[in-house]
C-alpha positions in Angstrom: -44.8 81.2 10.5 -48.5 81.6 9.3 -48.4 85.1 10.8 -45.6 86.6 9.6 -45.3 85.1 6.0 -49.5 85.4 5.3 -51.3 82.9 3.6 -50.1 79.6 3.2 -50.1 80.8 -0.9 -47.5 82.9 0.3 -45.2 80.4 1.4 -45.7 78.6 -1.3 -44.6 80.7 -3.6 -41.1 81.5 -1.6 -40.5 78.3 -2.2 -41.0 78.3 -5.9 -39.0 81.5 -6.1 -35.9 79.3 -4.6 -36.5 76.3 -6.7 -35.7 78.8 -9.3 -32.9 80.7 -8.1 -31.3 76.9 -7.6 -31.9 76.2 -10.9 -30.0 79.2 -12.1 -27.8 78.5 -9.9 -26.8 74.9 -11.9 -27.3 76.8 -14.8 -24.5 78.8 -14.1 -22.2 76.2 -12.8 -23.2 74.3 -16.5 -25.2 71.4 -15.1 -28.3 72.4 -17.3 -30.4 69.6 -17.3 -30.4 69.6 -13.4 -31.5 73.2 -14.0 -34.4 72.2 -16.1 -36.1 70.1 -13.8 -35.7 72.7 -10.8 -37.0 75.2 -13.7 -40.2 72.5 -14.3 -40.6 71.9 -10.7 -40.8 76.0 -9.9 -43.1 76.5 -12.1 -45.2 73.0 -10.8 -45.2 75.4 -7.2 -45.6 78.7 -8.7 -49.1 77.2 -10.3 -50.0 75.5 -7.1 -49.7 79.0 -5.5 -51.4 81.0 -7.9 -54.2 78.8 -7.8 -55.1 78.1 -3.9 -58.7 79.5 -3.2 -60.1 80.3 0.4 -58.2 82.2 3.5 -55.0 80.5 1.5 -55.5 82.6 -1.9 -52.9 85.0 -2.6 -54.2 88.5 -2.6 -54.0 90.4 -6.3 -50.8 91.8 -6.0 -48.9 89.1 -4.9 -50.5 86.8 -7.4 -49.8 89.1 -10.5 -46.1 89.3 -9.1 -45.9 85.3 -8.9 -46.9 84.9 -12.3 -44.4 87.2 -13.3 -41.9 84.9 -11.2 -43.2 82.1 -12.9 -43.3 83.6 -16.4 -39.7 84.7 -16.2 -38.9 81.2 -14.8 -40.5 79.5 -18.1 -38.6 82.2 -20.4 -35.7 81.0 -18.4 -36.1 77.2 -19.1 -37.1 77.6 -22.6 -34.1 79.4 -23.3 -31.6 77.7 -21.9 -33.3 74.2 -23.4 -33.2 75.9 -26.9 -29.7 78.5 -26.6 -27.8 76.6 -24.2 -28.5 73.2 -24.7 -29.5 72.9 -28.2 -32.5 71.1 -27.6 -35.2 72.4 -30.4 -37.2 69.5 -29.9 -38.4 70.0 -25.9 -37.9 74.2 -25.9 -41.0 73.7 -28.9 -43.0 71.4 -26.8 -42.3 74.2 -24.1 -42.9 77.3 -25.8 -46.6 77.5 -26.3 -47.1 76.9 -21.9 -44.9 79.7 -22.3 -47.2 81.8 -24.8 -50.0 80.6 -22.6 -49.0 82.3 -19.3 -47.7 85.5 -21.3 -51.2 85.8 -22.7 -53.0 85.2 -19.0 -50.6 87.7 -17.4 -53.1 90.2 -15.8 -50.3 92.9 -16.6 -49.4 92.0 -19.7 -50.2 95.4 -21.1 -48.6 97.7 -18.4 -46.4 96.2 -16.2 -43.2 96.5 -17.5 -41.2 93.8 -16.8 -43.9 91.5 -18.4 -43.7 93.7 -21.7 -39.9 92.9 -21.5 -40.2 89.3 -21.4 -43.1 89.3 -24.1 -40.5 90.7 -26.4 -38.0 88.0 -25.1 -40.3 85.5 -25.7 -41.3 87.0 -29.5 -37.7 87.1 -30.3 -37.2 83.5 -29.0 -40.3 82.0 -31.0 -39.3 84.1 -34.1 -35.4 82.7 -33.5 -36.9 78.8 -33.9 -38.9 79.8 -36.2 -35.9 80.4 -38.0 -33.6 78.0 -37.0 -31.3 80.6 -35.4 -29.2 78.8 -32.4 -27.3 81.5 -31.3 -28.4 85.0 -29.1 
């Protein structure tokens, strides 16, 4: 397994990636607090990943493109805790781990996706700011 699938990092983040994909997956199906704590527990893997050191690290690339995974998983979560299910209270104790990872994003400035989800996650700050509830 080691040899095909790299680093043990790399594993390690395949795993996170399907943590999330399940939890969109109960999103979808409307069981949304089951898809917050697959969201929580993604992102729990995707920072284990990120941050193993030695022959396990993650090279560059594949490290910028987990924290993308991980920071669309976060926009994910907060959303759905503050659109779906209404919750202002836990998507505001959420949103500045979510500013937090924008703003450590080594991409942040070029890579597109990131920029995308920056403006997702200004809109979505602005939008509680405001008390707006609805997308």
């Amino acid at each position: 397994l080691k040899q095909t699938l790299g680093p043990k990092a790399n594993r390690v983040v395949l795993y996170g990636r399907a943590l999330a994909d399940n939890a969109v997956f109960h999103h979808l199906l409307e069981r949304n607090e089951k898809a917050i704590l697959g969201f929580q527990k993604a992102l729990r893997v995707y920072d284990r990943a990120i941050n193993y050191d030695g022959d396990d690290r993650l090279d560059l690339l594949t490290q910028a493109q987990a924290r993308t995974e991980q920071l669309n998983t976060n926009y994910n979560m907060v959303r759905i805790l503050y659109y779906n299910m209404g919750d202002l209270t836990r998507a505001r104790e959420a949103l500045p781990d979510l500013q937090r990872r924008l703003l450590e994003h080594p991409q942040r400035e070029e890579h597109s996706m990131v920029k995308e989800l920056g403006k997702g996650i200004a809109a979505l700050a602005q939008a509680m700011d405001s008390g707006v509830t609805h997308m």
